[in-house]
C-alpha positions in Angstrom: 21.6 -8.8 -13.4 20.4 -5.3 -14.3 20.8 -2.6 -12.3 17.9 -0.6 -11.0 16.7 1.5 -7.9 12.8 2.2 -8.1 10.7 2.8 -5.2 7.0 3.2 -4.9 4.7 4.4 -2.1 1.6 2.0 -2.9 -2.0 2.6 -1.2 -5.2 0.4 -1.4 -8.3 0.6 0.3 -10.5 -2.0 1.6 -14.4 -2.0 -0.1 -16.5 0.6 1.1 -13.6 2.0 2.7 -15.2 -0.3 5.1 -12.8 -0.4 8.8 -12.2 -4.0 8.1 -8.6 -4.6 8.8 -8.8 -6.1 12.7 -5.5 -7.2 14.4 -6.8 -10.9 13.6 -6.9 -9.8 9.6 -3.6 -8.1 10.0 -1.9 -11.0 11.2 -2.9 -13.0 8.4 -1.9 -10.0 5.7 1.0 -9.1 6.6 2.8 -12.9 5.8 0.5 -12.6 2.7 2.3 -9.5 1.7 5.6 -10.7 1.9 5.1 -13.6 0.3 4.2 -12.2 -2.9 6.6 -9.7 -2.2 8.7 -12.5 -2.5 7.1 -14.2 -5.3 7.8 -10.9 -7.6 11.0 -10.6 -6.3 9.9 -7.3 -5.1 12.0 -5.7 -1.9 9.3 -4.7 0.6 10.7 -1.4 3.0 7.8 -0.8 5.1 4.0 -2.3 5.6 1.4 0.1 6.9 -2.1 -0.9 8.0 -5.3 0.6 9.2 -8.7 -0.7 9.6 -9.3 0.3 5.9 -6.5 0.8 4.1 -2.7 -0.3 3.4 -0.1 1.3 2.4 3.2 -0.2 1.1 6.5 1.4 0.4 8.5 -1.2 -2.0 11.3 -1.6 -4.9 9.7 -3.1 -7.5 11.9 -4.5 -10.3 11.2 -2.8 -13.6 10.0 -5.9 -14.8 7.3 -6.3 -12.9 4.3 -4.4 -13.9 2.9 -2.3 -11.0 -0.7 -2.9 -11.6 -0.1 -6.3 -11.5 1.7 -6.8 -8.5 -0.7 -5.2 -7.0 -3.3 -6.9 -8.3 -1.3 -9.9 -6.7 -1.0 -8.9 -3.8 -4.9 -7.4 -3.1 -6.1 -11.2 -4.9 -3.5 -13.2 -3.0 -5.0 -11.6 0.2 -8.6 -11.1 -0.3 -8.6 -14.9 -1.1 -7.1 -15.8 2.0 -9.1 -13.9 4.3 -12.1 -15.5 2.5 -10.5 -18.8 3.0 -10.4 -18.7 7.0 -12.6 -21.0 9.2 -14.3 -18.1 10.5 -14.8 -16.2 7.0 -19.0 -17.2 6.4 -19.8 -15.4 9.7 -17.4 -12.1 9.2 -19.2 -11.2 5.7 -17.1 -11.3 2.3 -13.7 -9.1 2.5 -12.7 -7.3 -0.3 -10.4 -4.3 -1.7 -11.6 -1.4 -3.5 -10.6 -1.6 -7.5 -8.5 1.2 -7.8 -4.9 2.2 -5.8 -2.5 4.9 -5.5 0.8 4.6 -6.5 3.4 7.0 -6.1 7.5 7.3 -7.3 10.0 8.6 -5.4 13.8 8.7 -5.2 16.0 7.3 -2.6 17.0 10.1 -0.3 12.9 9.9 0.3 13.4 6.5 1.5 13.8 6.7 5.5 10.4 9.6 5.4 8.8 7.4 3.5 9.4 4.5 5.4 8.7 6.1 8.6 5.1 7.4 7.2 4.3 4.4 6.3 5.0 2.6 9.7 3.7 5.3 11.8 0.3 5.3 10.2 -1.8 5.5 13.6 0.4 7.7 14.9 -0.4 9.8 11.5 -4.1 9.3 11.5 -4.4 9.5 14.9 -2.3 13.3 15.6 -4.0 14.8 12.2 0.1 15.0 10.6 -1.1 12.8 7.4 0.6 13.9 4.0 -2.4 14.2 1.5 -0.8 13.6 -1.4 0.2 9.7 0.8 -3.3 9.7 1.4 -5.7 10.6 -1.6 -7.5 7.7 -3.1 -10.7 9.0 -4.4 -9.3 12.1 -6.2 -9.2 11.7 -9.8 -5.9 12.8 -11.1 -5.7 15.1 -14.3 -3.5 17.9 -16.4 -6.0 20.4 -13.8 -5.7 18.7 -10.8 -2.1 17.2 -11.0 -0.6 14.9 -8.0 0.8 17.0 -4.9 3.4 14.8 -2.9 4.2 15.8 0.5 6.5 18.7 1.1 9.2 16.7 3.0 9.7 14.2 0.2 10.8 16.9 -2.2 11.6 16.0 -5.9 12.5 12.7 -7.1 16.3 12.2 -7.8 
C-alpha cells in the first residue's frame, strides 16, 4: 500500500442555491455520503450541512480523481432524493455544477473539522471563513484563493 496524507475541504451547493436541504433530506444524505465515501475508499473527517449547501472535509486517496468523486457523491445523492416516495410532490432536487475544493495539511485538520461540523453555529454567529465559503467567485492569477487565517499554510 502507498503511503499518502491528502485532505480536502470540499463545498457544493444545492441548484439555485435553493434552501433545500430539510432534516428529512439530510437524513437520507448523510448515509449517501458515506457510502460512496466508502465506495472510493475515501476517509470522510467531518459532514457539514445547511439548507443549501455541504461541505465535506475528507482524505481522498491520490487515486481517486477529485472531480469525480465528487461527481459521485452529488449523482449518487441527487438520484436518491429523486427516488423517494414523496419526490413528484417536493419538486426535482438537484446540485449546482460547479464545487469548491480546497487542500490543506494535517495540523489544519481538527479547525477544519470543527468548521465544518459547526456550520450553523458559523452561519448563524456571522464567524464564517470566506475563503471555506466562496462558491461563486471565479478564481484567477488576479483574484487568487484566500484560505482562512487560522488554517495557515499547508505542510
Amino acid at each position: 500500500m502507498s503511503y499518502w496524507r491528502l485532505y480536502y475541504h470540499v463545498i457544493w451547493a444545492t441548484k439555485g442555491r435553493e434552501p433545500f436541504i430539510d432534516a428529512a433530506r439530510e437524513a437520507l444524505l448523510l448515509p449517501s455520503f458515506q457510502a460512496t465515501c466508502s465506495d472510493h475508499s475515501v476517509r470522510c473527517h467531518a459532514i457539514g450541512v445547511m439548507l443549501d449547501h455541504i461541505h465535506l472535509a475528507v482524505s481522498i486517496p491520490p487515486k481517486v480523481a477529485v472531480s469525480e468523486f465528487v461527481k459521485a457523491l452529488k449523482g449518487s445523492s441527487s438520484h436518491l432524493l429523486n427516488h423517494q416516495p414523496d419526490s413528484a410532490s417536493r419538486g426535482t432536487f438537484a446540485w449546482q455544477g460547479e464545487f469548491g475544493v480546497l487542500s490543506f495539511g494535517e495540523q489544519s485538520l481538527p479547525t477544519v473539522v470543527a468548521y465544518v461540523q459547526n456550520q450553523l453555529d458559523h452561519h448563524t454567529n456571522g464567524t464564517l471563513y470566506p475563503g471555506l465559503e466562496h462558491l461563486d467567485r471565479r478564481e484567477s492569477p488576479e483574484n487568487p484563493p484566500h484560505p482562512p487565517p487560522s488554517l495557515g499554510e499547508a505542510s
